[in-house]
C-alpha positions in Angstrom: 88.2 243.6 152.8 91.8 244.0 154.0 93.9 241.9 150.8 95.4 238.7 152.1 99.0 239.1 151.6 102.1 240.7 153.8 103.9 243.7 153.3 106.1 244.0 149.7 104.2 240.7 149.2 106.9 238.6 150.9 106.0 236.6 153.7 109.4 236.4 156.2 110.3 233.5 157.1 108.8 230.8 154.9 111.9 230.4 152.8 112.3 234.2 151.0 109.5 235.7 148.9 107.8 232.9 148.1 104.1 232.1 148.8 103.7 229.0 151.2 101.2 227.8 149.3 103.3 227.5 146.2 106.1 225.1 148.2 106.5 222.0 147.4 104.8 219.4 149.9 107.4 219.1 152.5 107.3 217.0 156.7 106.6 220.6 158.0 103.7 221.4 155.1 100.8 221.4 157.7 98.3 222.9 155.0 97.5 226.1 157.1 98.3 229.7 156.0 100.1 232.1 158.5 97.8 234.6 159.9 99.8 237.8 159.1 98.7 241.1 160.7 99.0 244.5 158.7 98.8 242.9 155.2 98.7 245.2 152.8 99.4 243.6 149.3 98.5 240.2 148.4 100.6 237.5 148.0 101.0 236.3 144.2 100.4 233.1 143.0 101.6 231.8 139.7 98.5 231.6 137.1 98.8 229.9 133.8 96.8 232.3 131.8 96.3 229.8 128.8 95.2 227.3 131.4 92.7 229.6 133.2 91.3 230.9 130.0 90.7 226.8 129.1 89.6 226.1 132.5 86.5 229.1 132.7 85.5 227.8 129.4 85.0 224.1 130.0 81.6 222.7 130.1 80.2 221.7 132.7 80.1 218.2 134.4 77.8 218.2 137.5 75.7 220.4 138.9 75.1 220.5 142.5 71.2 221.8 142.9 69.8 222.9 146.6 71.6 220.0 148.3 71.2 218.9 151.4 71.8 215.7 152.8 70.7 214.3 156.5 72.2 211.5 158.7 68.5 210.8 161.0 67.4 214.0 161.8 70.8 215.5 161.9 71.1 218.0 158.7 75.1 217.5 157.6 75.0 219.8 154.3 72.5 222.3 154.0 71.8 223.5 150.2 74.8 223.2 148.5 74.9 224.5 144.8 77.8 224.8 143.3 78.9 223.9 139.0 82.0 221.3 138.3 83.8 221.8 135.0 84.6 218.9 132.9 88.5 218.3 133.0 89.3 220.4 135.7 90.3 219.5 139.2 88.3 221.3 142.1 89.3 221.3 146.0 87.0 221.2 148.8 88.5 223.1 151.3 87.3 223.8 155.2 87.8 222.9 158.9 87.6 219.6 159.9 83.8 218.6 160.7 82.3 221.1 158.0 81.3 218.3 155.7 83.3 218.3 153.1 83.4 214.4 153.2 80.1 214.1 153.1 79.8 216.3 150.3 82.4 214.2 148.1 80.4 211.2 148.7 77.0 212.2 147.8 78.4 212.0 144.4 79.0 208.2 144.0 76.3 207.5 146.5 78.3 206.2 149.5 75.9 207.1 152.3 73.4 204.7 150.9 75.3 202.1 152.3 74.9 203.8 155.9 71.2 203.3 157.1 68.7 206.4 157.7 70.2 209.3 155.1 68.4 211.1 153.0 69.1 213.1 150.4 67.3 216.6 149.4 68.3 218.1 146.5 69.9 217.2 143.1 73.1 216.5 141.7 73.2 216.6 137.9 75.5 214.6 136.1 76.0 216.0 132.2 75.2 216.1 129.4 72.8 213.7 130.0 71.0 215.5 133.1 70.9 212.3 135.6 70.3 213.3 139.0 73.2 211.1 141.3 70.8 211.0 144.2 67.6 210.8 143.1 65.9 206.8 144.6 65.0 206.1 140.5 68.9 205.7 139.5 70.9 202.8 140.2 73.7 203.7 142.8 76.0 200.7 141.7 75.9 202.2 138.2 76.6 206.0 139.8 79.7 204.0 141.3 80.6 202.8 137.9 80.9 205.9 136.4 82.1 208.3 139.5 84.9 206.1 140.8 86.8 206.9 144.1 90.2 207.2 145.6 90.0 207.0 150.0 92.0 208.5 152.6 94.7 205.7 153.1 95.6 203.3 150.2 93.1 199.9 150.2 94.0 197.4 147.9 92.3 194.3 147.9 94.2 191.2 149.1 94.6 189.9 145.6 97.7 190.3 142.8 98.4 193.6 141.4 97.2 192.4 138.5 93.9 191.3 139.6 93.7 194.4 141.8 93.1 196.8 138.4 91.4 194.0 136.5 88.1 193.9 139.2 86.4 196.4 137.9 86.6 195.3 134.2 85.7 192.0 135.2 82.3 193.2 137.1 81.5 195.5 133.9 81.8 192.2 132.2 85.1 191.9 130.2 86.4 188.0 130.0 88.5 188.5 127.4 92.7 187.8 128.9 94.1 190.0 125.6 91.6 192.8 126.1 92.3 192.5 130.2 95.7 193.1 129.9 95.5 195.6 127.5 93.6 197.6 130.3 95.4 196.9 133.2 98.4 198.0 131.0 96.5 200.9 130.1 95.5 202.1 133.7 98.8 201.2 135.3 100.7 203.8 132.5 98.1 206.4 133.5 98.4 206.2 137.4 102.1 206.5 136.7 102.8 202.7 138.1 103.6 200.8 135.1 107.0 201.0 134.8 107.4 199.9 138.6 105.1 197.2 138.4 105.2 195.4 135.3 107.9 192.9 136.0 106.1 191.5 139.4 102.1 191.9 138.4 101.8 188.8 139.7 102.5 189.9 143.2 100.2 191.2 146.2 99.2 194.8 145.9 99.5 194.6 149.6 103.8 194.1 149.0 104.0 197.8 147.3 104.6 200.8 149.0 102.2 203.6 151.1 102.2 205.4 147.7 102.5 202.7 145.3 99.8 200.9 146.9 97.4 204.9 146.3 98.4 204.7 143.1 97.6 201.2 142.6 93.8 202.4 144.1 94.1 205.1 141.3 94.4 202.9 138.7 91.8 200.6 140.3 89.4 203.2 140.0 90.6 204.4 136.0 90.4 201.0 134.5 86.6 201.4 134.4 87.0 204.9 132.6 84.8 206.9 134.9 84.0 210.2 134.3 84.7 211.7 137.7 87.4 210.7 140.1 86.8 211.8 143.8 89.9 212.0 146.0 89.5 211.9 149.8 92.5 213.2 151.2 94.6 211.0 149.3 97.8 211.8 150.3 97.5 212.5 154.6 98.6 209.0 155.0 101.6 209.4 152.4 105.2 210.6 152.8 106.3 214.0 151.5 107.7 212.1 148.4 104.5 210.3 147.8 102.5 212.5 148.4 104.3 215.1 145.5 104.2 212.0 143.2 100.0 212.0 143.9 99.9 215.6 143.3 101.6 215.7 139.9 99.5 212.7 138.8 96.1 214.3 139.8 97.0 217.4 137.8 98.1 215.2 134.8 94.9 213.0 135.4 92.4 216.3 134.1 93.8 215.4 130.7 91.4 212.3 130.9 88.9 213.3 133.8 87.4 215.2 135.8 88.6 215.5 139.8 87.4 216.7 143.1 89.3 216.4 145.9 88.6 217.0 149.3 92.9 218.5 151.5 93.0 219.7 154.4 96.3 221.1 152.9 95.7 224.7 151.2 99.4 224.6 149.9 97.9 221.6 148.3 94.6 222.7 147.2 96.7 225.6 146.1 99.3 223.5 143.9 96.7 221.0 142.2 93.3 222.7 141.6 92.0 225.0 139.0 88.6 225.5 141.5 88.5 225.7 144.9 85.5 225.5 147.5 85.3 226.4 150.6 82.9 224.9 153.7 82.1 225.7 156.8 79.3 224.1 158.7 77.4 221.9 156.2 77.6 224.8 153.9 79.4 226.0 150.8 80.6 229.5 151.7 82.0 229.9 147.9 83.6 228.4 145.1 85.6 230.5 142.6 89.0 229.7 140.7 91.6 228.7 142.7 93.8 231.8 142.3 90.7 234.3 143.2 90.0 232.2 146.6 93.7 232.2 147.8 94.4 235.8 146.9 91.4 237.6 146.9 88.3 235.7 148.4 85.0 237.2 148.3 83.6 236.3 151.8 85.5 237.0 154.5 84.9 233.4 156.5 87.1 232.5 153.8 90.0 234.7 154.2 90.0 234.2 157.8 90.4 230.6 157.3 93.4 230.3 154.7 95.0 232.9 156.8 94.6 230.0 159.3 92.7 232.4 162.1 90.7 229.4 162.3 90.4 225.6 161.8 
């Protein structure tokens, strides 16, 4: 397999020597890897070795079991098996149509709001081996403890406030000290607080594009799930949000455990420590971040971060 970088491992034109997929998001960072002919060396990309060596050894969180999920008769993902590690973030990656999506959302059981899906196949969630899709678990409970962060910001129509404090109020909590406490709690982790905690009284719907994401990510912490999905959280965000969502989802493996589905490789690139990539209802691989971007094992996947397709 020709090695995915350029010459001297400098890629001319994209601002000197350095990878385009180690910029910083920028208005002209479409997400899509030059196709370079007569590469020769691969390009580098800066790898934390303390963090890498942390990452392979983390347990594991879900595992993804012969999965295949159908809309009717129409097959969208077609036996998907793939291990997430607990505390690590992991990108889907792929075209648009190849079901990455769809994937993200078997996990807190969206498409069982849609009628006629089925689902074939397990998704483990552990320690405690509880399978996400099977008809025997709950999927308001799966939602409880998988929470998830949508394309463009949604807050509901109520007070910021009241925005982070739904979800402990569903589970239950009444008490105004211990809400507060938790709203404070979930504010300070999505990186809001300090913006916020003078007006909490006011609509979620007055803050900003990114203020208003990050209001949805604190939405979804305050009921201390243990896996965040992001669905291209930042393609309706300005450069400077969007950088602001970026560092907070790499901060936010401290406390759980992230999948995110970019169309943005620079992205995938900056925030991951996994990557996987899909083509056509399947999972063509999944392997550290740094391995997939440099040195892929399948060459569908090269092709595509070299942006010879999709």
């Amino acid at each position: 397999m020709n090695s995915l970088g350029p010459a001297n491992g400098e890629l001319k034109g994209q601002r000197g020597a350095v990878p385009p997929y180690l910029l910083p998001a920028t208005d002209i960072d479409t997400g899509v890897l030059p196709a370079i002919l007569g590469r020769t060396t691969a390009p580098r990309i800066a790898v934390d070795e303390t963090r890498r060596t942390l990452a392979l050894q983390a347990p594991i969180k879900a595992r993804v079991e012969a999965l295949d999920f159908f809309y009717g008769s129409l097959q969208a993902l077609k036996n998907l098996n793939a291990e997430i590690r607990e505390h690590q973030v992991t990108a889907l990656i792929g075209p648009s149509g190849c079901g990455k999506s769809t994937f993200l959302r078997c996990f807190n059981r969206m498409h069982d709001q849609q009628g006629n899906t089925r689902y074939v196949g397990r998704i483990m969630l552990l320690p405690e081996d509880i399978n996400l899709v099977s008809r025997d678990v709950d999927p308001i409970e799966v939602r409880m403890r998988i929470g998830m962060v949508f394309q463009k910001p949604n807050p509901f129509p109520k007070s910021i406030f009241e925005n982070v404090a739904y979800g402990l109020r569903v589970r239950g909590v009444k008490s105004r000290i211990r809400l507060a406490e938790e709203v404070e709690q979930a504010l300070r982790a999505a990186a809001l607080w300090d913006e916020v905690k003078d007006r909490l009284d006011s609509s979620g719907l007055s803050l900003s594009g990114g203020q208003q994401q990050r209001l949805c990510i604190a939405r979804a912490l305050a009921t201390e799930p243990e896996i965040l999905l992001f669905d291209e959280p930042t393609s309706a965000l300005d450069p400077i949000a969007t950088a602001r969502i970026e560092e907070l989802i790499i901060h936010l493996r401290e406390r759980v455990t992230v999948i995110i589905v970019t169309h943005n490789m620079q992205q995938a690139a900056r925030v991951s420590d996994f990557t996987a990539f899909m083509y056509l209802g399947e999972l063509v691989e999944i392997d550290e971040t740094s391995k997939i971007f440099t040195n892929p094992s399948q060459k569908a996947t090269e092709d595509y971060i070299t942006g010879r397709y999709g």
